[in-house]
N, CA, C and O atoms as a GROMACS GRO file, in nm:
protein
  304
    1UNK      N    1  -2.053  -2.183  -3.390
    1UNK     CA    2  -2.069  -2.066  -3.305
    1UNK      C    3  -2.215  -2.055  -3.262
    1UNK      O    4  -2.314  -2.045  -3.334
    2UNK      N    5  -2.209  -2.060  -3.125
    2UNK     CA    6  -2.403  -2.039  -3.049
    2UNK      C    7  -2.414  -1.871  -3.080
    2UNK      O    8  -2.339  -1.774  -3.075
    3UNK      N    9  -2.558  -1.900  -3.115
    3UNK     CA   10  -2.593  -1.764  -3.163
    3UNK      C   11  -2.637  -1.692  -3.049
    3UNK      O   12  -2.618  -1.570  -3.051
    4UNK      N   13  -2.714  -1.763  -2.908
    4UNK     CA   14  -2.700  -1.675  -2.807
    4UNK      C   15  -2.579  -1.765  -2.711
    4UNK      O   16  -2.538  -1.881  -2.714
    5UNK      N   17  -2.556  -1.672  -2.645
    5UNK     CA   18  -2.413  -1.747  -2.552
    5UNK      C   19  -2.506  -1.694  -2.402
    5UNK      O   20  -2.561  -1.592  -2.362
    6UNK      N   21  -2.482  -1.843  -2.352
    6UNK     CA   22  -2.495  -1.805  -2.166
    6UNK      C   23  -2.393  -1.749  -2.141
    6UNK      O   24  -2.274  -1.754  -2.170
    7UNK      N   25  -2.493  -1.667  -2.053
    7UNK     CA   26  -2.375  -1.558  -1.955
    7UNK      C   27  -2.396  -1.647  -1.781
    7UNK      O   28  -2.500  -1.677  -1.723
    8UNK      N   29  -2.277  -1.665  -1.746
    8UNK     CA   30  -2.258  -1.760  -1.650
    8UNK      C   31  -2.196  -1.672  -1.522
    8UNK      O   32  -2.180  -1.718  -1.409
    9UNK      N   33  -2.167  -1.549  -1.561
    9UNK     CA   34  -2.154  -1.411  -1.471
    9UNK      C   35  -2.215  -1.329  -1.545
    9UNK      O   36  -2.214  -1.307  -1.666
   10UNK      N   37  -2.302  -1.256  -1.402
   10UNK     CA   38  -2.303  -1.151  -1.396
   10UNK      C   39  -2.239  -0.992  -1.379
   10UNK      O   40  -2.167  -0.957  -1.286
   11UNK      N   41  -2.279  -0.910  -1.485
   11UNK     CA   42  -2.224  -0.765  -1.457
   11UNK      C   43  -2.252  -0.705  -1.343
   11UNK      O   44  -2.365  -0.713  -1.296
   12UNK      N   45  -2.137  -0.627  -1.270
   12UNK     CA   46  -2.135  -0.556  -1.132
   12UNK      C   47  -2.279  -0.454  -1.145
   12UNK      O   48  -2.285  -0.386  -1.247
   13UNK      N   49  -2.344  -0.448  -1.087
   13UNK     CA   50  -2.403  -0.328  -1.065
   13UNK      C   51  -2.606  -0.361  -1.133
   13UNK      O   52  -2.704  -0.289  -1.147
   14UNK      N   53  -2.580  -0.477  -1.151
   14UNK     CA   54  -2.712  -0.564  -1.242
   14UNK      C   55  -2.757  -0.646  -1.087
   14UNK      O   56  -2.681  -0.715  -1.019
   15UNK      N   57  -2.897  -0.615  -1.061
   15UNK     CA   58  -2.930  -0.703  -0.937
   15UNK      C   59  -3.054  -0.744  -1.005
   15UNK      O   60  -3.121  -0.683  -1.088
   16UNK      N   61  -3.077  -0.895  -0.937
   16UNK     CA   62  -3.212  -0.972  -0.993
   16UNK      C   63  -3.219  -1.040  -0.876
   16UNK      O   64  -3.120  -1.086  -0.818
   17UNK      N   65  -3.373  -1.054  -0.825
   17UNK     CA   66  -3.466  -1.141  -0.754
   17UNK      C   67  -3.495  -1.272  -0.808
   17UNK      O   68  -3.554  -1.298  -0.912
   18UNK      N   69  -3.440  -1.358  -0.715
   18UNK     CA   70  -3.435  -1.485  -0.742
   18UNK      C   71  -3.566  -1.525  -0.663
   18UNK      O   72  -3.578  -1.503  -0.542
   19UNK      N   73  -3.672  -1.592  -0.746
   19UNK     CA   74  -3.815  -1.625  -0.714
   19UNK      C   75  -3.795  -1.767  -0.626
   19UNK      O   76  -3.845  -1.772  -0.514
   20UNK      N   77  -3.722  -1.878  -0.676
   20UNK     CA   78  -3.715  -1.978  -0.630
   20UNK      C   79  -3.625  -2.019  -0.493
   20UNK      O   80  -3.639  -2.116  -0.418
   21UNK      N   81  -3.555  -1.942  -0.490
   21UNK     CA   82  -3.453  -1.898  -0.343
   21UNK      C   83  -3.518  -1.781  -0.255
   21UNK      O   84  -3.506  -1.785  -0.133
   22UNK      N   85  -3.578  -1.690  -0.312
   22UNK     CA   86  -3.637  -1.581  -0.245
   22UNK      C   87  -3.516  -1.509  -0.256
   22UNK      O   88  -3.523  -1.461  -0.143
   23UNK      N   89  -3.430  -1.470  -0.293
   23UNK     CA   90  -3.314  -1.385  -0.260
   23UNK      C   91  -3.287  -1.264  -0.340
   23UNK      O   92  -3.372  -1.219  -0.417
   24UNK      N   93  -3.166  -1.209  -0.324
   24UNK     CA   94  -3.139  -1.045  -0.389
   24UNK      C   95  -2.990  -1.133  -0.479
   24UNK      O   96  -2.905  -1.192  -0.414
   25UNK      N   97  -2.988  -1.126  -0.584
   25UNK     CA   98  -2.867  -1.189  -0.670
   25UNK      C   99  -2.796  -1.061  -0.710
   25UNK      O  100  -2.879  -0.974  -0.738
   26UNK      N  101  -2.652  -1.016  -0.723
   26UNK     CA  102  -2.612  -0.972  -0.839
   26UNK      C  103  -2.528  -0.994  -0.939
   26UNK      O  104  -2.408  -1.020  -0.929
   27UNK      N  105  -2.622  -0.978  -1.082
   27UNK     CA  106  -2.585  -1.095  -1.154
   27UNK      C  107  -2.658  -1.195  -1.169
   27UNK      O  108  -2.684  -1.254  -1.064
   28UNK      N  109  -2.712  -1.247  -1.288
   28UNK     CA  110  -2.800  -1.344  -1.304
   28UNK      C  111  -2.689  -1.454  -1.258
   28UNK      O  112  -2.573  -1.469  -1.295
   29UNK      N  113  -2.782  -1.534  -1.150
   29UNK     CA  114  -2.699  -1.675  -1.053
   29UNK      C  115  -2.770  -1.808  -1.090
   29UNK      O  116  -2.722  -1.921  -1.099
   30UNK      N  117  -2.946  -1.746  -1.117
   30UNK     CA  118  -3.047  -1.839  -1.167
   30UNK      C  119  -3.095  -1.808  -1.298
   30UNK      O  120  -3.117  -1.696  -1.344
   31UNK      N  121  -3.112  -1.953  -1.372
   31UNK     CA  122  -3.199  -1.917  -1.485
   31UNK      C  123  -3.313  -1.834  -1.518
   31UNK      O  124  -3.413  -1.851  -1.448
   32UNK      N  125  -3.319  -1.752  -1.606
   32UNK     CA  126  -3.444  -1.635  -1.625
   32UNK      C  127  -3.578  -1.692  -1.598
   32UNK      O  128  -3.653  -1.594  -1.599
   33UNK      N  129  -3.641  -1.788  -1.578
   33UNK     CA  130  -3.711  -1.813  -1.538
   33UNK      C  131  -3.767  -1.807  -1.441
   33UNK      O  132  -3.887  -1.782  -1.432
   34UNK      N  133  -3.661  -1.836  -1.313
   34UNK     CA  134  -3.653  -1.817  -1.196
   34UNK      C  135  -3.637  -1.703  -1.143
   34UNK      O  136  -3.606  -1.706  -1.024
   35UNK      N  137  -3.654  -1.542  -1.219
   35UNK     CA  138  -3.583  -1.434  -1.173
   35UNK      C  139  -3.654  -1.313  -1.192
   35UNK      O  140  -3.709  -1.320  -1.302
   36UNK      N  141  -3.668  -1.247  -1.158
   36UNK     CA  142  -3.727  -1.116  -1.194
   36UNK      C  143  -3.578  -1.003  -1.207
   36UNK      O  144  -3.472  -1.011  -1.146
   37UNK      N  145  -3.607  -0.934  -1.277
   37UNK     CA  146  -3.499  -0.796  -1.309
   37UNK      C  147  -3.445  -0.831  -1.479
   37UNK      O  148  -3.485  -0.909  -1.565
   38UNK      N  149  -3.318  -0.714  -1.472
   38UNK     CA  150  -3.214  -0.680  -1.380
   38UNK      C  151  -3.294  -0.549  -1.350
   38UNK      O  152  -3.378  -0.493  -1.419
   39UNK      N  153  -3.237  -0.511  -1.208
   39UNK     CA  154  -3.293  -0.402  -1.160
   39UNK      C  155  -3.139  -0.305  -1.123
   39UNK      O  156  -3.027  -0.352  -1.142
   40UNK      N  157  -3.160  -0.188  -1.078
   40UNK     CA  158  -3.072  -0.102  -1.118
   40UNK      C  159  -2.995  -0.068  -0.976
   40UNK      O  160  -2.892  -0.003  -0.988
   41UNK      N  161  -3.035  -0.104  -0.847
   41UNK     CA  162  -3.040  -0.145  -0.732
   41UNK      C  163  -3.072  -0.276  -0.660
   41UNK      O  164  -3.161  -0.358  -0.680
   42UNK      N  165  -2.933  -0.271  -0.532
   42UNK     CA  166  -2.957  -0.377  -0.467
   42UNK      C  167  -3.193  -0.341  -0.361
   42UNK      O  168  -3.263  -0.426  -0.306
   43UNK      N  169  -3.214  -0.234  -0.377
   43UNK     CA  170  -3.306  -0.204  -0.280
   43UNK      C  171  -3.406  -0.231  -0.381
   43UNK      O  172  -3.482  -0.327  -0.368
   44UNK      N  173  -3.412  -0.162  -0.471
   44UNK     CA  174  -3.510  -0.208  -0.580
   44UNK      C  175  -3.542  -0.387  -0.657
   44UNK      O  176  -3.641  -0.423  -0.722
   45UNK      N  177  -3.419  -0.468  -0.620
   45UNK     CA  178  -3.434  -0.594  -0.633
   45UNK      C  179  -3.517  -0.624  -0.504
   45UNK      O  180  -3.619  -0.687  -0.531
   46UNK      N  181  -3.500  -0.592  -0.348
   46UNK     CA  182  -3.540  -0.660  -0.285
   46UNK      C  183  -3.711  -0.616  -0.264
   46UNK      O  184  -3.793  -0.681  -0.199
   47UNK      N  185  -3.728  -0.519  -0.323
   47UNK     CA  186  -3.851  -0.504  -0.312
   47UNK      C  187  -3.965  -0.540  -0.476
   47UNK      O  188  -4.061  -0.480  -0.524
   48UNK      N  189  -3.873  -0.695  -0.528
   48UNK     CA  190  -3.925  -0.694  -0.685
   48UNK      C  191  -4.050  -0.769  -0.615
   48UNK      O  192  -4.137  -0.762  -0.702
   49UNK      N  193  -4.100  -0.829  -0.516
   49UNK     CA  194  -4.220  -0.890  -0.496
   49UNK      C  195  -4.328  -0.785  -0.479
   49UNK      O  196  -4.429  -0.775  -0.548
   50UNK      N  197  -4.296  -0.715  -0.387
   50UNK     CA  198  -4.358  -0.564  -0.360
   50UNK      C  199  -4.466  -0.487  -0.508
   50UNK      O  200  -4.583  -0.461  -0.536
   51UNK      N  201  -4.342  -0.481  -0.558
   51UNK     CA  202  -4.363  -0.403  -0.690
   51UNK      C  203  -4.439  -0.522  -0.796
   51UNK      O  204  -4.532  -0.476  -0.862
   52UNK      N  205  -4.415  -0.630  -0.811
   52UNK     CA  206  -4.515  -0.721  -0.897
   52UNK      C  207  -4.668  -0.740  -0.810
   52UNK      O  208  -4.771  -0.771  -0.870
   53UNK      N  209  -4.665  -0.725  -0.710
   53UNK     CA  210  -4.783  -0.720  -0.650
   53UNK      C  211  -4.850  -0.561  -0.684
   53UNK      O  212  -4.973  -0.564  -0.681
   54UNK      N  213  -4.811  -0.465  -0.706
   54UNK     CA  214  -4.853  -0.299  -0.712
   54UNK      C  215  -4.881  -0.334  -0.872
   54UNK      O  216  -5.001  -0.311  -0.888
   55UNK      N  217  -4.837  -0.370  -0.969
   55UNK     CA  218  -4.837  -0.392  -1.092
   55UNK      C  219  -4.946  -0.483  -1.141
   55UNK      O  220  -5.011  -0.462  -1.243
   56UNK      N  221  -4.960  -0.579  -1.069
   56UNK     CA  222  -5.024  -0.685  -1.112
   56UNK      C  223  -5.181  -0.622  -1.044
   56UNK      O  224  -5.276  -0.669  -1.108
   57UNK      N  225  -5.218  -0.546  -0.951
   57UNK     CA  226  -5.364  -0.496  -0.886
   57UNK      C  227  -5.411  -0.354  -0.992
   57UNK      O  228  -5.522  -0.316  -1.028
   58UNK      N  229  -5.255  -0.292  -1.025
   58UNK     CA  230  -5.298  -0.195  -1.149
   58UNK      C  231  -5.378  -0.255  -1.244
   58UNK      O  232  -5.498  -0.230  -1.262
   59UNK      N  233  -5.298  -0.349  -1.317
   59UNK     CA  234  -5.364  -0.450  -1.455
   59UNK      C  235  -5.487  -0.454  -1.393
   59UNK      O  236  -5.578  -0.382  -1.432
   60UNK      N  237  -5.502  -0.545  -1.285
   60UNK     CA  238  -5.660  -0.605  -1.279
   60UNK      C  239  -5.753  -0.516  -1.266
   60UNK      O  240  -5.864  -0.540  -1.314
   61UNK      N  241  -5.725  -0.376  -1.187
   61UNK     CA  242  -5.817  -0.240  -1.230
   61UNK      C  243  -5.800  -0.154  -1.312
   61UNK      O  244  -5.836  -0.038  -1.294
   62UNK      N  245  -5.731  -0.207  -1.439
   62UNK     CA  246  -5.700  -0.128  -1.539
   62UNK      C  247  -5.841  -0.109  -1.661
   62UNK      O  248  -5.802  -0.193  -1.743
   63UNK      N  249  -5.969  -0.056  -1.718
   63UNK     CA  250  -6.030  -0.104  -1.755
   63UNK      C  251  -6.038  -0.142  -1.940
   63UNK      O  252  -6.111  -0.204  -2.016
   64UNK      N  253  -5.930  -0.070  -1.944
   64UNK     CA  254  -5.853  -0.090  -2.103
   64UNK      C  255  -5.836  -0.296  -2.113
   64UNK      O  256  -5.890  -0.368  -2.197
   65UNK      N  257  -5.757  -0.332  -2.011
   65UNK     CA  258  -5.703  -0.483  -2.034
   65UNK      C  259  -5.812  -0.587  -2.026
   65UNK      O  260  -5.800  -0.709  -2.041
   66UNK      N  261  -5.939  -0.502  -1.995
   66UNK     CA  262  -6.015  -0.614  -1.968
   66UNK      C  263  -6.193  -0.595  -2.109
   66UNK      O  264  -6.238  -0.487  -2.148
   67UNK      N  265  -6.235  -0.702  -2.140
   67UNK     CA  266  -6.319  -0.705  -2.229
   67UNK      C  267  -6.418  -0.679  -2.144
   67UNK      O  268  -6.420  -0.701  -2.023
   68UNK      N  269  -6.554  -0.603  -2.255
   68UNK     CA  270  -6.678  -0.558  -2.211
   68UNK      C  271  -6.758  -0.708  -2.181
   68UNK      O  272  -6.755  -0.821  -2.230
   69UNK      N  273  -6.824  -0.645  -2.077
   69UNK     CA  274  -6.901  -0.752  -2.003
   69UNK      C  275  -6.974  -0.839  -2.135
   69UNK      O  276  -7.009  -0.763  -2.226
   70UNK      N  277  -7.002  -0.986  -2.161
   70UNK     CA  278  -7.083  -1.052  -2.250
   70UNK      C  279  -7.235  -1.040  -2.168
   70UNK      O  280  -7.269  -1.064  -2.052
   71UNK      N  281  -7.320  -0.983  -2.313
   71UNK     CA  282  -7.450  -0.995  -2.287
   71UNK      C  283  -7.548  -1.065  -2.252
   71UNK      O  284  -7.601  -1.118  -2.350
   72UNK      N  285  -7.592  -1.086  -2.167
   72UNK     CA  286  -7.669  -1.210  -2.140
   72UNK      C  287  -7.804  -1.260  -2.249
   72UNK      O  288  -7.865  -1.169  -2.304
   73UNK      N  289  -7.838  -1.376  -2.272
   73UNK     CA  290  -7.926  -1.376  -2.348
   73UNK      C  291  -8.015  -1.413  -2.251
   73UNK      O  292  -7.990  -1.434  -2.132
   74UNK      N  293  -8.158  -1.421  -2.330
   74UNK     CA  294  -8.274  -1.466  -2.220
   74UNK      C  295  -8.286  -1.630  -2.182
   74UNK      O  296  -8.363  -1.680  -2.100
   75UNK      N  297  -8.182  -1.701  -2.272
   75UNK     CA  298  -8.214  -1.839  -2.226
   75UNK      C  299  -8.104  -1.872  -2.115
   75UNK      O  300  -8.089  -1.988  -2.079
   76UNK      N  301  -8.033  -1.774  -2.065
   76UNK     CA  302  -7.963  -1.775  -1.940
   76UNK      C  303  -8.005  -1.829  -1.812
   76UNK      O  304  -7.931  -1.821  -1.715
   0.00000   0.00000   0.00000
């Protein structure tokens, strides 16, 4: 007995962005790798690039995620 089992369908109402097709899936169609979600909407899948781009400019001006500047020494 496999302790995780592929799911080879998807549940109605589960939408995921397929990175490597560019597309709106529902139902994982591609391996998780290839996918962003599940999202809870077909509108909210198509805008998963959108939203990893808004997410990913938060992080980089987030100033918690990022370490204090290293001090310079004088033999710099």
């Amino acid at each position: 007995m496999a302790l995780f089992k592929k799911r080879t369908a998807g549940k109605p109402g589960e939408w995921y962005y397929c990175l490597e097709h560019r597309k709106v899936e529902e139902g994982p169609e591609c391996p998780g790798k290839d996918r962003f979600g599940p999202y809870a909407s077909r509108a909210e899948a198509e805008h998963a690039m959108q939203t990893a781009r808004e997410r990913n400019l938060q992080w980089e001006n987030d100033p918690r995620w990022h370490d204090a500047p290293a001090a310079r020494s004088d033999d710099d």
